[in-house]
N, C-alpha and C positions, 0 to 999 in steps of 0.2 A: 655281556659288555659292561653293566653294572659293576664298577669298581668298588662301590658303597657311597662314592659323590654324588649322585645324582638323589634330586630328592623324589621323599616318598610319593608312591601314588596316592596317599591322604592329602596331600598338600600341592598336586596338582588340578590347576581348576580347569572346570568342566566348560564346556561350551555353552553358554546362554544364547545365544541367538545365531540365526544363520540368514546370510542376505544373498539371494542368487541372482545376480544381473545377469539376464541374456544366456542364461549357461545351456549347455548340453548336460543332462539333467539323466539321461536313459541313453546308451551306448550302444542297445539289443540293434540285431540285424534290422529288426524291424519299428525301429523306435522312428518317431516323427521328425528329425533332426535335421531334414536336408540332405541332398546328395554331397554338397561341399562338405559338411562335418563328421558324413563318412568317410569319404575319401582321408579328412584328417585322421581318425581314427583309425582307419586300415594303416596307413604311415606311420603312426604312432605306437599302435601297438599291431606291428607286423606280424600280419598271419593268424590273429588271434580268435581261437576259438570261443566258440558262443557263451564255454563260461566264463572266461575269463572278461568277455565283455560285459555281463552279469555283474561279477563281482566286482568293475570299474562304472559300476552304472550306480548314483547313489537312489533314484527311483526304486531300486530291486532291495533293497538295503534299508527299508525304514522300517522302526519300529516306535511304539508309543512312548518310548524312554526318551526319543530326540525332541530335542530342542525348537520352540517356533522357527519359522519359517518366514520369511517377505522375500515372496517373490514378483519383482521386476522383468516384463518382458512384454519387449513393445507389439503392436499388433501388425505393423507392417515389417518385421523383421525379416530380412532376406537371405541371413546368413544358418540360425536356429529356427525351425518351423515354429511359431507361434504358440502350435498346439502342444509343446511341449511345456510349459507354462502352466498350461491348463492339466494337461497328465499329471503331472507334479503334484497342481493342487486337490487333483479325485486322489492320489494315490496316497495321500499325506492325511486328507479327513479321514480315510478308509483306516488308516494306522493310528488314527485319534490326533494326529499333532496337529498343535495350533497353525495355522495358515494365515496368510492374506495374502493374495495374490493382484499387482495392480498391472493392467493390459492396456500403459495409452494408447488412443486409436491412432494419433499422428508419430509415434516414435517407430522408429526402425531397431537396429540393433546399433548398441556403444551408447555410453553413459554418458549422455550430454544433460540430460536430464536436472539432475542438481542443482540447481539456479535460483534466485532469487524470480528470475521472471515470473508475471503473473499467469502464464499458462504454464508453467511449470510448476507452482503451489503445491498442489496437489500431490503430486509423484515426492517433492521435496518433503512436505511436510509431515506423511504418512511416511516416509524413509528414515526420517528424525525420529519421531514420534515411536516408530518401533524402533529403532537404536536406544533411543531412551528408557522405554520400557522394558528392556530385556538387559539393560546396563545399570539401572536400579537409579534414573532421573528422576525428581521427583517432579517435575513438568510434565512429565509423558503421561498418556494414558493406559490401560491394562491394556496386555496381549488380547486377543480373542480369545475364548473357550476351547479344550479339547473337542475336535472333532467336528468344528465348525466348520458350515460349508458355504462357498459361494465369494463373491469378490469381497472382502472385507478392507476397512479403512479407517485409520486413526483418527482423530479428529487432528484439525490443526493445531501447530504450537503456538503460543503467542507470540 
């Protein structure tokens, strides 16, 4: 499909950071997602065998070359099971990639998060905080380390 327009893959950029709010993360028959997210899935990808949920699961799919991770995923979520969050983030140190994973205990599922509020600080500014560092701010702090485990957290911005 390459006409010779399109430019080279030297000069296409790479992905520096990846931010998951609330996602369906693992697709497997038996992944922790909720009965509603199967159901979407069955619908979505009609009929589909167990590899090909695999290969649409980005859990199944990591390797030490990807890119950090902030993962957002509230504790009362009713829509993605929680635990999924948490999957992500064993299955991500396990592959060595940077992680942080933030679990507030009052959010559910949907991005309301964002806020200037002061119970919302937290989530806002470790959200910033790895945007900036993974987009080259020089206000942010560093990523965590390869293969770091456990809830991790940016400090605030000023």
């Amino acid at each position: 499909l390459d006409d010779g327009s399109c430019p080279s893959a030297a000069s296409v950029p790479r992905v520096r950071g990846i931010v998951s709010f609330f996602a369906p993360l693992d697709l497997r028959e038996d992944a922790p997602i909720g009965d509603y997210c199967h159901r979407i899935v069955d619908n979505f990808v009609a009929g589909a065998s167990s590899a090909h949920r695999r290969e649409g699961s980005p859990i199944a799919l990591l390797d030490a070359n990807d890119p950090p991770f902030l993962i957002v995923h509230g504790a009362r979520d009713e829509v993605v099971d929680p635990a999924m969050g948490r999957a992500m983030q064993r299955a991500l140190a396990n592959a060595r990639v940077p992680v942080t994973l933030l679990q507030p205990a009052n959010l559910g599922h949907g991005i309301d998060f964002l806020s200037a509020a002061p119970e919302r600080r937290q989530e806002t500014c470790t959200t910033l905080a790895f945007l900036g560092a993974q987009l080259g701010s020089a206000e942010a702090k560093p990523s965590p380390q390869r293969g770091d485990e456990g809830t991790e957290s940016f400090d605030s911005l000023p």
